[in-house]
C-alpha positions as CSV (number, residue, x, y, z in Angstrom):
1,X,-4.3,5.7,-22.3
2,X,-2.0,8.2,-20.1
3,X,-1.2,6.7,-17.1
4,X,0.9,8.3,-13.9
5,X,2.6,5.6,-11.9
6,X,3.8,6.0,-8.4
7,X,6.1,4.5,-7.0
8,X,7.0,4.2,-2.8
9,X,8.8,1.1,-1.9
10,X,7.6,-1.8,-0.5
11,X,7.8,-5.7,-1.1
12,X,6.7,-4.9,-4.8
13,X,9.5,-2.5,-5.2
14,X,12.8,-4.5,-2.9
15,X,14.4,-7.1,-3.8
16,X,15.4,-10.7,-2.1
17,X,19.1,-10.5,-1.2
18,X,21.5,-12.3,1.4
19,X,18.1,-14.3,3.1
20,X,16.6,-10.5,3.6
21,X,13.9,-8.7,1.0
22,X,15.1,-5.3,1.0
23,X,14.8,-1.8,-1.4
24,X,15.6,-1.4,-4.5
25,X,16.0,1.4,-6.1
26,X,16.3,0.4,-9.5
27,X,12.9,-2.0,-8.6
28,X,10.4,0.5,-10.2
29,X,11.8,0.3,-13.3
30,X,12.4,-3.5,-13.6
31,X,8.5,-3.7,-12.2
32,X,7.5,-2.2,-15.5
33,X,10.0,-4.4,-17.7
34,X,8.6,-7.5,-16.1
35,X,5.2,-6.5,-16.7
36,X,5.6,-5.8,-20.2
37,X,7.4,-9.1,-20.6
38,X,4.6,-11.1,-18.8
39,X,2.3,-9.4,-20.3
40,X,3.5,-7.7,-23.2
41,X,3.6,-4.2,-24.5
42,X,0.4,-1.7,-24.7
43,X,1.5,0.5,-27.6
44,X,-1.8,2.9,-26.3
45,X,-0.5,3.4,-23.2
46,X,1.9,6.0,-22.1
47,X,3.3,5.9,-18.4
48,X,5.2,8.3,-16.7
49,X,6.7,7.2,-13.4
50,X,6.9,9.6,-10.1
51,X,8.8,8.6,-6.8
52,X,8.3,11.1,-4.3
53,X,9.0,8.1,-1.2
54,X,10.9,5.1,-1.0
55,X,10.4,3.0,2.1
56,X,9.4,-0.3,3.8
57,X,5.7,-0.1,4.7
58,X,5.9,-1.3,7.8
59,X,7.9,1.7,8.8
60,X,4.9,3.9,7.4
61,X,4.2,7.3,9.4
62,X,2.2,10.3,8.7
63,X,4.7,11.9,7.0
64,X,4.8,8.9,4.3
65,X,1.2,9.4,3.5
66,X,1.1,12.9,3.2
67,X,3.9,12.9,0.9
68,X,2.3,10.1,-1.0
69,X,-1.1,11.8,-0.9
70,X,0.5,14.7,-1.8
71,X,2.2,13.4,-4.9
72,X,-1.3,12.0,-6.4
73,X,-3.0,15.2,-5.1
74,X,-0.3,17.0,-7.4
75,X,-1.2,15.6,-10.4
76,X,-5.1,14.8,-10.2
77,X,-5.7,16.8,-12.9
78,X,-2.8,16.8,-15.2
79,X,-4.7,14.4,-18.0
80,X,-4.3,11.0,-17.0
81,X,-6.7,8.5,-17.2
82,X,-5.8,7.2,-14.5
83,X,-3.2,7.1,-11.2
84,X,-0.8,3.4,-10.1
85,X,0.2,3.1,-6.6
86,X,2.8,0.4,-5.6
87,X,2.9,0.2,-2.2
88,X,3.7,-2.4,0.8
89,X,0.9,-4.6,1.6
90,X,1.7,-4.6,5.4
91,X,0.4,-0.7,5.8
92,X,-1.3,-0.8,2.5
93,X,-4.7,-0.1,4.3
94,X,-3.7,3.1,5.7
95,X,-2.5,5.0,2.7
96,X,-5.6,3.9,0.8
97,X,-8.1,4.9,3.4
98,X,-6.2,8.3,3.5
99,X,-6.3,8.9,0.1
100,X,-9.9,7.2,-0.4
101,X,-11.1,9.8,1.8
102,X,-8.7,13.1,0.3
103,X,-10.0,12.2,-3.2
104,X,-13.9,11.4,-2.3
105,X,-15.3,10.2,-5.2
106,X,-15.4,12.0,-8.1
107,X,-11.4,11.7,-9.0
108,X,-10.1,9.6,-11.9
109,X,-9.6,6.3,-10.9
110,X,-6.2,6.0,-8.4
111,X,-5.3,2.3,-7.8
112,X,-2.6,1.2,-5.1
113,X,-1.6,-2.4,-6.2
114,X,1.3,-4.0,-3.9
115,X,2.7,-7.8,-3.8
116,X,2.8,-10.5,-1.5
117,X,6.5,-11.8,-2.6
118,X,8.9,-9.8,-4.5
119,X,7.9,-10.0,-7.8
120,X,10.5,-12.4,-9.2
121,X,8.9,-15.0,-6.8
122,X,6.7,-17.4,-9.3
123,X,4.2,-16.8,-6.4
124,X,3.8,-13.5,-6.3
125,X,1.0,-11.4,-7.3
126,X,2.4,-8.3,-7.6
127,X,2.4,-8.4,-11.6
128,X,-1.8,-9.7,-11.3
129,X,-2.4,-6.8,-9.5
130,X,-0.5,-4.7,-11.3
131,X,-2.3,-6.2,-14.7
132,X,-6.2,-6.1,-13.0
133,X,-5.1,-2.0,-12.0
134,X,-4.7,-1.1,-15.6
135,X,-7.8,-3.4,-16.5
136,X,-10.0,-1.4,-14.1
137,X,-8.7,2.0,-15.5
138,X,-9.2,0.9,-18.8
139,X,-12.5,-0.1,-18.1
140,X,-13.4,3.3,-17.0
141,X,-15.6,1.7,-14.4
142,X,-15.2,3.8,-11.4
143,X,-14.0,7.2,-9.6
144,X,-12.1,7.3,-6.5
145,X,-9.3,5.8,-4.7
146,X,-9.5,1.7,-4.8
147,X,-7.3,-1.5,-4.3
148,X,-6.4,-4.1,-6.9
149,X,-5.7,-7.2,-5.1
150,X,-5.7,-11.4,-6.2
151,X,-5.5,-13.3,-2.6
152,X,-4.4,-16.6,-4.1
153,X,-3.9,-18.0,-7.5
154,X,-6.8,-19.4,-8.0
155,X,-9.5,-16.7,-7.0
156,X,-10.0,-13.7,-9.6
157,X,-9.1,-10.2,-8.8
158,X,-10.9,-8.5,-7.0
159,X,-11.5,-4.5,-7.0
160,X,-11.8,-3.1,-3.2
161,X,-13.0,0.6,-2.3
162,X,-9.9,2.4,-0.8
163,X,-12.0,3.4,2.5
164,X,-13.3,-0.3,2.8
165,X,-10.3,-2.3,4.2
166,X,-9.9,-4.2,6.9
167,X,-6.8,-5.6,8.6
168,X,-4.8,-8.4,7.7
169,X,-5.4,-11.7,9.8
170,X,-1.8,-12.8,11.7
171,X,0.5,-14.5,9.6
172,X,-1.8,-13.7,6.2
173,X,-1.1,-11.4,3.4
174,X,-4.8,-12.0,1.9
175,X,-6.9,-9.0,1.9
176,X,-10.2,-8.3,2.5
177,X,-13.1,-5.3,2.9
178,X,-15.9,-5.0,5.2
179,X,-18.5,-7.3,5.3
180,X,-17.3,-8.2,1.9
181,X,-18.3,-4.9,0.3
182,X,-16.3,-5.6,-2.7
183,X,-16.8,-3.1,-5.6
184,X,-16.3,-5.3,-8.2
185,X,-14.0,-8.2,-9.6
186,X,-11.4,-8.2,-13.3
187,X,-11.2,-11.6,-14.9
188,X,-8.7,-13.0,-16.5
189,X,-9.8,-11.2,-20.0
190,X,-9.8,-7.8,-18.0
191,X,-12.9,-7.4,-18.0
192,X,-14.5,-5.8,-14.8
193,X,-17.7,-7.5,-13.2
194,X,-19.4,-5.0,-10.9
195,X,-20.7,-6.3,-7.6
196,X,-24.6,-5.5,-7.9
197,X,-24.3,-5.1,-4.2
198,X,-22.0,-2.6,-3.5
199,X,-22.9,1.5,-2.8
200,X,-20.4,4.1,-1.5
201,X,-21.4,5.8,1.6
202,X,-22.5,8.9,0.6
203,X,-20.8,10.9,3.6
204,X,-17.5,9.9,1.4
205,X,-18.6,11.5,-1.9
206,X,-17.3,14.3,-1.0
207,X,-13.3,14.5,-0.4
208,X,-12.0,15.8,3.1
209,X,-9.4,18.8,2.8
210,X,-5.7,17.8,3.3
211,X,-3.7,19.3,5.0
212,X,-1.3,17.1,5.9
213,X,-0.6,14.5,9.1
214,X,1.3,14.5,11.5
215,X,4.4,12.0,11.9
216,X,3.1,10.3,15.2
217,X,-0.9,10.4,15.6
218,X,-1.2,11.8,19.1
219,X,-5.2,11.9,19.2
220,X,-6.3,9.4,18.9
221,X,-6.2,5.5,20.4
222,X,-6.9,2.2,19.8
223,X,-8.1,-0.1,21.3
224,X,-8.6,-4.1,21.0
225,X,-10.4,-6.4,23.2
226,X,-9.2,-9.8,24.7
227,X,-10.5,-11.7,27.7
228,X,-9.2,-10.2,30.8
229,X,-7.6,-7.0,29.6
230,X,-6.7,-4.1,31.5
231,X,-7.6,-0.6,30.4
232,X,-4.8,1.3,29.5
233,X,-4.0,5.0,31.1
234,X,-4.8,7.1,28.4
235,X,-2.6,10.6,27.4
236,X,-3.4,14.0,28.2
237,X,-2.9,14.7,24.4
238,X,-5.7,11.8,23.2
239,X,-9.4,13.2,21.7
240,X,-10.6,10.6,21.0
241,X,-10.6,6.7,21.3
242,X,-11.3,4.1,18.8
243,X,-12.7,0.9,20.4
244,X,-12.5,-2.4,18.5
245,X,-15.0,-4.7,19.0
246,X,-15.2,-8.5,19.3
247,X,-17.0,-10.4,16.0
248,X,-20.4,-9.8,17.6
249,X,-20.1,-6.1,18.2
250,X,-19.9,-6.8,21.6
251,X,-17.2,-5.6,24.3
252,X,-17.2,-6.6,28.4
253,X,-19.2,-3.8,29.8
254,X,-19.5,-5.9,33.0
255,X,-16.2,-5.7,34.6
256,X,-15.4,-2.6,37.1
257,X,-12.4,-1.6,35.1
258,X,-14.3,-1.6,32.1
259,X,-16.6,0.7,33.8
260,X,-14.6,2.9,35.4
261,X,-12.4,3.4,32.4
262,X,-15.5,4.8,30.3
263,X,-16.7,7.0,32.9
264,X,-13.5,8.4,33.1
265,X,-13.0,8.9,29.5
266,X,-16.7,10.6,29.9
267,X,-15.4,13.0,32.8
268,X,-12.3,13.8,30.4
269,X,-14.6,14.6,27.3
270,X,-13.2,11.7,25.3
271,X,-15.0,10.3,22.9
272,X,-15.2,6.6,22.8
273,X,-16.2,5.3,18.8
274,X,-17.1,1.5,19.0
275,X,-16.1,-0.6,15.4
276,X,-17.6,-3.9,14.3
277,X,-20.9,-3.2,15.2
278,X,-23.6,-4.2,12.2
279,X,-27.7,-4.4,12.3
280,X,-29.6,-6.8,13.6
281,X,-30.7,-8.4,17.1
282,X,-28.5,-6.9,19.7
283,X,-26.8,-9.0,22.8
284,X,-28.3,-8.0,26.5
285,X,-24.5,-6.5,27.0
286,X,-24.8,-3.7,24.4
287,X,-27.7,-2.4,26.9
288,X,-25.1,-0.2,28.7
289,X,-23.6,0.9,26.1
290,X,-25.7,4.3,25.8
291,X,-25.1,4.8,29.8
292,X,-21.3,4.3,29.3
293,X,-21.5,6.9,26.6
294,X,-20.1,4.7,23.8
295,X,-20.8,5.6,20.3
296,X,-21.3,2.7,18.5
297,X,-20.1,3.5,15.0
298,X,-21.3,1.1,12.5
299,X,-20.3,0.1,8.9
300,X,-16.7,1.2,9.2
301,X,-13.5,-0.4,9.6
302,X,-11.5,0.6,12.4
303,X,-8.5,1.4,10.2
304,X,-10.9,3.8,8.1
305,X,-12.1,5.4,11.0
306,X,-8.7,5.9,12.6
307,X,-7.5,7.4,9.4
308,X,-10.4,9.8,9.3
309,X,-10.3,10.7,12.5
310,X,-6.6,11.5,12.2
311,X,-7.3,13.5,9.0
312,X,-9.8,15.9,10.5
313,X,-8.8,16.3,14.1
């Protein structure tokens, strides 16, 4: 088994020194010695390691991901059986959406593990993931962009579509997709479980053209709801806005700010996407939301949609 790994910073690539995790630029290296020690040695596998970025994910741009993108994009088809991203968990999301969606779904498989601790930390997870990433390519069980990712000791680990991520709860590194759509889970044997469940969408079989992204995304906005909120004043250079929605798909479309601010966006010829929106019996304030000219946008998660919509504008 041929196998590329990537390597861009991150918790699973720094180090804990003086009180502070930091880089580490002889980290990628040690990653694979402690995995071969924890695990032990794979005389059928052959890695060859790339680092095209080095950074701290929270300081992630669109210039990280292209170059990232790039770098995988690069060497799609040089004969691997599969592609190993390490990355920071706290941006993790972003990269994979972006390359979920430049790869579509018809790629070898191109898993982006990361850690919670640095991996020295007997807490860590960083090594799991990076043991359930091989396991999955091994397994030859999908095509695409996914992440391999154990939330806690005790659970298994669990296979997420790349597009299907949603954000990381406040003060939690656990990860989780939409609505649960899993693809699939690896045991502790390595074997892969599919979840019977789970389809892709098909609009993402297909891969979207990159080109590149910009550093800053000037385009688009985001926005969250919260009880009382005032509607920000919105850029000449925004084309569209993504509206988050609270956990019933639901938003205040009562208020006269709330009003005003989507009939202004309307007069503008901004679009307005609302997230978090799923089937079923909707509340009497979703009524307005056709007159407001919101587009409810269901199934995605906003930091999907945001990547998409920054990929194709």
């Amino acid at each position: 088994m041929k196998i590329l790994m990537v390597f861009t910073g991150g918790t699973i690539g720094s180090t804990l020194q003086d009180g502070y995790i930091g880089l580490d630029s002889g980290k990628p290296y040690k990653l694979i010695e402690s995995y071969k020690t924890r695990y032990g040695s794979d005389p059928d596998t052959e890695i060859t390691t790339l680092e095209p970025v080095n950074f701290l994910s929270e300081n992630s741009t669109g210039t990280y991901i292209t170059a990232i993108v790039n770098a995988v994009l690069e060497h799609l088809d040089d004969g691997y059986d599969g592609i190993i991203v390490t990355h920071g968990t706290d941006t993790l999301q972003y990269t994979a959406a972006a390359l979920g969606f430049a790869l579509g779904t018809d790629s070898v498989p191109v898993c982006l593990v990361s850690s919670d601790y640095p991996v020295e930390d007997p807490d860590a997870n960083g090594l799991i993931n990076l043991h359930g990433a091989f396991a999955f390519i091994r397994s030859k069980a999908g095509r695409g962009a996914f992440v391999v990712y154990r939330n806690n000791p005790e659970d298994v680990t669990v296979i997420h579509r790349a597009t299907k991520l949603i954000a990381h709860q406040t003060l939690s590194s656990e990860l989780f997709s939409i609505s649960d759509e899993i693809y699939g889970v690896i045991d502790e044997d390595g074997r892969f479980t599919p979840n019977p469940g789970y389809a892709d969408n098909p609009d993402e079989a297909a891969p979207i053209p990159f080109t590149g992204l910009t550093d800053t995304c000037t385009k688009v906005m985001r926005i969250v709801p919260f009880p009382g909120m005032v509607y920000p004043d919105v850029p000449e250079s925004v084309r569209c806005i993504i509206h988050e929605s609270f956990h019933s798909g639901t938003i205040n479309t009562a208020s006269n700010d709330s009003r005003r601010f989507f009939d202004e966006m309307n007069s503008r010829g901004i679009r307005v996407y609302l997230t978090g929106i799923t089937p079923g019996a909707d509340y009497e304030s979703t009524k307005l939301y056709s007159d407001l000219h919101i587009i409810p946008v269901p199934g995605i998660s906003p930091i999907a949609l945001y990547m998409k919509l920054w990929m194709t504008l």
